[in-house]
VEXDREN-2710 file (C-alpha; in Angstrom, 1 decimal):
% VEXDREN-2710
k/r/px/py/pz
1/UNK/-25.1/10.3/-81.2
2/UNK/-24.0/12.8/-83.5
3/UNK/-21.4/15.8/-83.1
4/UNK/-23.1/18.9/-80.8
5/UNK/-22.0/22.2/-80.5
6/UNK/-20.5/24.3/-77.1
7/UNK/-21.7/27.4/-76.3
8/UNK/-21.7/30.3/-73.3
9/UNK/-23.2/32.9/-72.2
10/UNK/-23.6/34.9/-68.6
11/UNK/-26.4/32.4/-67.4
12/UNK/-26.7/28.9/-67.8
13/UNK/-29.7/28.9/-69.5
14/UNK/-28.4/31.4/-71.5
15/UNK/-26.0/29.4/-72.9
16/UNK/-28.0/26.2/-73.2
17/UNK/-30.1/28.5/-75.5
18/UNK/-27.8/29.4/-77.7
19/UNK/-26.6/25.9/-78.3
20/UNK/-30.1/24.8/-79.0
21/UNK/-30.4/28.2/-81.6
22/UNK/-27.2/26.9/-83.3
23/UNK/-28.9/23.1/-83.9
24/UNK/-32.2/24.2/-84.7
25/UNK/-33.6/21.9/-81.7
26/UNK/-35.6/21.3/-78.7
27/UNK/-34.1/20.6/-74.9
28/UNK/-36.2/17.1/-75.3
29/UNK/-34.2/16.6/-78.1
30/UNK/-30.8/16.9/-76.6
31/UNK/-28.5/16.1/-74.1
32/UNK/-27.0/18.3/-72.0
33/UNK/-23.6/18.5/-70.9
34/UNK/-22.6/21.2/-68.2
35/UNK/-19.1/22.2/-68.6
36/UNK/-18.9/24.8/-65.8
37/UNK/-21.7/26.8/-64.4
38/UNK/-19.6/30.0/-64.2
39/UNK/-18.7/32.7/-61.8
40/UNK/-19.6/36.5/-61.4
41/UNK/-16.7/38.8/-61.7
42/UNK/-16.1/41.7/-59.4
43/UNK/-17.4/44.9/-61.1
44/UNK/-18.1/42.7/-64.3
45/UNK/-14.4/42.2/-64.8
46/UNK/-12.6/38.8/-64.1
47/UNK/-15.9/36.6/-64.5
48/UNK/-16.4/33.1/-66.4
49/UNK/-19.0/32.5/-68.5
50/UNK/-21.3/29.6/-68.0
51/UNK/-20.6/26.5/-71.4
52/UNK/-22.4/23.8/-72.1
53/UNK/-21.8/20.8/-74.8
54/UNK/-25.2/19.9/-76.3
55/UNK/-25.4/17.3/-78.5
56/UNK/-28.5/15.9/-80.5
57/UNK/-29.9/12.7/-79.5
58/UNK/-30.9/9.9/-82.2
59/UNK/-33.7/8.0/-82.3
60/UNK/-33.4/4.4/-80.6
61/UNK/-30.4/5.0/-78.3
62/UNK/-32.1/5.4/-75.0
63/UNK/-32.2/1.7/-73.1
64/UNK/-35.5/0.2/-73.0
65/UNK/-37.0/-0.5/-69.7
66/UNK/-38.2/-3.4/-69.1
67/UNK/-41.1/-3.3/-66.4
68/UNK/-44.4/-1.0/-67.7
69/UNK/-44.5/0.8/-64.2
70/UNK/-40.5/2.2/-64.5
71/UNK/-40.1/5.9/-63.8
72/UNK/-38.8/7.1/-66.8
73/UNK/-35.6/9.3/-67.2
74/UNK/-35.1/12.6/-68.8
75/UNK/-33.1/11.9/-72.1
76/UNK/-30.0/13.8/-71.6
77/UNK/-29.8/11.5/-67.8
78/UNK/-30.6/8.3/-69.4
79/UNK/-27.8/9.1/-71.5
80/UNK/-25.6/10.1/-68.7
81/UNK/-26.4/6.6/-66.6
82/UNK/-25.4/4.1/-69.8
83/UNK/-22.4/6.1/-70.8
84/UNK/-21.2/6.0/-67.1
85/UNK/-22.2/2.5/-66.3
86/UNK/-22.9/1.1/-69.5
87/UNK/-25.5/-1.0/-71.0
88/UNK/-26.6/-4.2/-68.6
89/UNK/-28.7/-6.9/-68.3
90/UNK/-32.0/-7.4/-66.6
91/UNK/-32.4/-10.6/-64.9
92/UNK/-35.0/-12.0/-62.8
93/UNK/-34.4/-12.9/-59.2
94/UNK/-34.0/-16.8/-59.6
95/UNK/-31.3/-16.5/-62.2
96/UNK/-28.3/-18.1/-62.1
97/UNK/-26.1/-14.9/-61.7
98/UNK/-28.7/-13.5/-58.8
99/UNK/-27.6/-17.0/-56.8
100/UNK/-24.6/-16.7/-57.4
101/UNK/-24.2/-13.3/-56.2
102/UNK/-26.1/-14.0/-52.8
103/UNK/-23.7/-17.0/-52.1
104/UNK/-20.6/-14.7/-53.0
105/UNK/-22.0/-12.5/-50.3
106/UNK/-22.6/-14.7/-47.7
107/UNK/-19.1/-16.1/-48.2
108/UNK/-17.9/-13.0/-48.0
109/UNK/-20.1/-12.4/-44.4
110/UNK/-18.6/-15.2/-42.8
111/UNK/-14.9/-14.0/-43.6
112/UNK/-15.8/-10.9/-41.7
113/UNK/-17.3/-13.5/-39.0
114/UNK/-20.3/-11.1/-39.3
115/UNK/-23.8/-12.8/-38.4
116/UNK/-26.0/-12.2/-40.6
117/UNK/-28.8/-13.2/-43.0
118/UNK/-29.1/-12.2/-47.0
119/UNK/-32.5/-12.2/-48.5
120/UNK/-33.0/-11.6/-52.4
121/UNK/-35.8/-9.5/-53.6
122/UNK/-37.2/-7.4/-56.7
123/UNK/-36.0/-3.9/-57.1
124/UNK/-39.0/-1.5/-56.5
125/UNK/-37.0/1.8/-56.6
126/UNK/-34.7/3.8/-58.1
127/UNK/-32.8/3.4/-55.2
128/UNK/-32.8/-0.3/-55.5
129/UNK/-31.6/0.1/-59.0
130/UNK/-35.0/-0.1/-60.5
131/UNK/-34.4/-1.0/-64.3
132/UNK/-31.0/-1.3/-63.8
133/UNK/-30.5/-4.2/-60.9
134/UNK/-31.1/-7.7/-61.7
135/UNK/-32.2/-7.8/-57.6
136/UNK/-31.8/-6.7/-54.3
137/UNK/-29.6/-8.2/-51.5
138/UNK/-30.8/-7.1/-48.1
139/UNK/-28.5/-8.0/-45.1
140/UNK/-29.7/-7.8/-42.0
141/UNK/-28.0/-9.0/-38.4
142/UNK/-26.5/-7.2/-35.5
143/UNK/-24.1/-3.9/-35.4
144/UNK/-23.5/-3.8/-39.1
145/UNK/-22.7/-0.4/-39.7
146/UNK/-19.4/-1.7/-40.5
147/UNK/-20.5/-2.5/-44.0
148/UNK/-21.9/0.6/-44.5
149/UNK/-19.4/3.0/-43.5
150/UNK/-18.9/7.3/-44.4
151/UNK/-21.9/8.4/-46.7
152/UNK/-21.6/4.8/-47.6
153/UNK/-18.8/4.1/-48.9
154/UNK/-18.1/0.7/-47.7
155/UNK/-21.5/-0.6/-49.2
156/UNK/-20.2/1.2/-52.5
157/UNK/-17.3/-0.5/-52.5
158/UNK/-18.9/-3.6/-51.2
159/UNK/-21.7/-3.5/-54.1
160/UNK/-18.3/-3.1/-56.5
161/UNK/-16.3/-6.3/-55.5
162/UNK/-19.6/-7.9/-55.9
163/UNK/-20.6/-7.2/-59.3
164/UNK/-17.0/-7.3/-60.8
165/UNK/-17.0/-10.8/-59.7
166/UNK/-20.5/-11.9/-60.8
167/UNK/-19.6/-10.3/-64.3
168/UNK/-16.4/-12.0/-65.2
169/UNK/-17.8/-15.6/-63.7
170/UNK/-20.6/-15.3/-66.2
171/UNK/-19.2/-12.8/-68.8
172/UNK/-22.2/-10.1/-68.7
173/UNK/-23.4/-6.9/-67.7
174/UNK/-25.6/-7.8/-64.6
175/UNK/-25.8/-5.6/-61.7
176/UNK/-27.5/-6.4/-58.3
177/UNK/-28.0/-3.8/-55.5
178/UNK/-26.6/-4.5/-52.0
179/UNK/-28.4/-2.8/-49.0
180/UNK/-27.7/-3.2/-45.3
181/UNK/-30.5/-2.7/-43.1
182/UNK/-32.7/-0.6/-45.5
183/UNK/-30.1/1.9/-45.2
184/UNK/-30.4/2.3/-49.1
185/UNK/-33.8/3.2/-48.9
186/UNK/-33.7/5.6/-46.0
187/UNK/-30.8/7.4/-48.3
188/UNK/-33.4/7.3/-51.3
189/UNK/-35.8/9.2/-49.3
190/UNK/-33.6/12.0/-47.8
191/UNK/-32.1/12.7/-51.1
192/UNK/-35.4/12.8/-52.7
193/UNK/-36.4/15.3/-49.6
194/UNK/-33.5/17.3/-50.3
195/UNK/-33.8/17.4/-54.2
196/UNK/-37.4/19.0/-53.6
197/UNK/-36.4/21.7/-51.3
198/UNK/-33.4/22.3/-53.3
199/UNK/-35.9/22.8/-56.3
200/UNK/-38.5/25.5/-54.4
201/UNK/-34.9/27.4/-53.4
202/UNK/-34.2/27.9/-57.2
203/UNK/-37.6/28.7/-57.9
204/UNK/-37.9/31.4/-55.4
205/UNK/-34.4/32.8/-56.4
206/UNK/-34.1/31.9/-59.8
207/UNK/-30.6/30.6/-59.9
208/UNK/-29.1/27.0/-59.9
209/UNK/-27.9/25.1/-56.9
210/UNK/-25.1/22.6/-57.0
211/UNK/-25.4/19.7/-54.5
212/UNK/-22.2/17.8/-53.5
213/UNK/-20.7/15.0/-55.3
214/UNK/-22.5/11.9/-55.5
215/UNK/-22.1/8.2/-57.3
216/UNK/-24.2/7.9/-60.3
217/UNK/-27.2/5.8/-58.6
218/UNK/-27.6/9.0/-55.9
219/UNK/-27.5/11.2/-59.1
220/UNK/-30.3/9.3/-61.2
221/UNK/-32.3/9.3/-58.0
222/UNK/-32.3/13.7/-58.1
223/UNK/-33.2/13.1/-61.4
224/UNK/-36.1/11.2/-61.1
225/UNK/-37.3/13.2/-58.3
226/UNK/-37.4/16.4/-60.6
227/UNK/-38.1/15.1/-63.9
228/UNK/-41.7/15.8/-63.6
229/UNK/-41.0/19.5/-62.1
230/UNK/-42.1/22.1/-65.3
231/UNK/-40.1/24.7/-63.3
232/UNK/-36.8/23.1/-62.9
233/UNK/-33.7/21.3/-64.7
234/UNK/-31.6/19.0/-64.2
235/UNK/-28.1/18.2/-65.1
236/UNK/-24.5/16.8/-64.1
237/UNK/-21.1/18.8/-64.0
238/UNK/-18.0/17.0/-63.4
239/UNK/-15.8/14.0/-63.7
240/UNK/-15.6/10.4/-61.6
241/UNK/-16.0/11.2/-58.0
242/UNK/-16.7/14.8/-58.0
243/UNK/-19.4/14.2/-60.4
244/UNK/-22.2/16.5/-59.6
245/UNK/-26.3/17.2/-59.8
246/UNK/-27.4/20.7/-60.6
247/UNK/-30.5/21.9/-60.8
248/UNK/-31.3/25.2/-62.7
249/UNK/-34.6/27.0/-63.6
250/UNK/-36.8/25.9/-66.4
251/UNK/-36.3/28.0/-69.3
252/UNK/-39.6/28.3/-71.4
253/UNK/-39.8/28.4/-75.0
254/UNK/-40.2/31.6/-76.2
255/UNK/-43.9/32.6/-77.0
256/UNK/-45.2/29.8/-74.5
257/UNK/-47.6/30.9/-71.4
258/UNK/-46.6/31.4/-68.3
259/UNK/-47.7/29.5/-65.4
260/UNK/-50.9/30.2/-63.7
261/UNK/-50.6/31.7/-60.1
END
């Protein structure tokens, strides 16, 4: 990736425009770094200007995905998930690594004298970690909202220890999901709820909503959910934990048609 340019203005699309002016190129062409979405001063004094890092993309860098039916990322989020994550490995589900990881789970299960079963399955969303996740591990059993704990963070952290140790036993970059009682999957869909009503509330208004922090698998999941949407952006603001998804409106290129009542 070569060296972008920062910019600002009074909007954020404002200033995403005049980054794109100072390259010469296209928003499919870039990504998109939000540095702050600024604030409105009182009587126009005191304010902050919204600045954005944009940087050109070069050809080949994305990942490739390896299943045809993957939904595909918007560039500049693509970007964001391998720089955050970095690059893995897609297994199958009767790898080595997969059975290991089950049996490191289930070891782990029985230390917390928690009965319980693990099954191993395909991802089929981005909530499983579709593209991403070698497999899923579902546990089910009895009164296991232990593992999953505040907004999840137990299951995070769970998902974590597991990984780490699956990665230095084989030295590689595989990743499996952990879910408890479909409770990943129930998260997938509210967030994709929330992502389209958060959407027509920008277009009705016209200004960008920040949601709250989120790990990087709730963010790709906004993504996705809005990639398709001609009328609205998305992009990330932040650092580690209080890493954040807004979404802003679709600026149009100048001189193109407007959409059709």
């Amino acid at each position: 990736m070569s060296e972008g340019v920062e910019a600002s203005g009074k909007t954020l699309d404002e200033a995403i425009e005049k980054a794109l002016s100072l390259l010469g190129l296209e928003r499919d062409q870039v990504h998109i770094e939000v540095l702050s979405t600024g604030r409105p001063g009182l009587f126009g004094l005191g304010g902050e200007e919204a600045r954005v890092r944009v940087t050109p993309l070069e050809p080949g860098l994305l990942p490739s995905l390896t299943r045809a039916h993957q939904p595909a990322l918007a560039p500049s989020e693509a970007m964001e998930e391998e720089e955050e994550e970095g690059r893995v490995v897609v297994k199958g589900v009767d790898s080595p690594e997969v059975a290991q990881a089950a049996d490191y789970l289930r070891q782990m299960l029985r230390c917390l004298e928690l009965q319980a079963d693990v099954s191993v399955r395909p991802p089929e969303t981005p909530g499983d970690g579709l593209g991403r996740a070698s497999a899923v591990l579902d546990i089910r059993g009895e009164d296991l909202g232990i593992l999953i704990g505040r907004r999840g963070s137990t299951l995070a952290a769970l998902q974590y220890l597991l990984n780490v140790m699956i990665n230095r036993r084989f030295q590689t970059r595989v990743v499996v999901t952990v879910d408890v009682e479909g409770y990943k999957r129930r998260r997938e869909e509210a967030l994709k709820g929330l992502a389209q009503r958060l959407a027509q509330r920008v277009k009705q208004t016209g200004r960008p909503v920040t949601l709250e922090p989120m790990p990087a698998a709730e963010r790709r999941i906004v993504h996705l959910a809005l990639v398709n949407d001609p009328d609205v952006i998305t992009s990330s603001i932040g650092n580690g934990e209080d890493r954040k998804v807004i979404i802003s409106p679709r600026r149009r290129p100048r001189g193109s048609p407007g959409r059709r009542p």
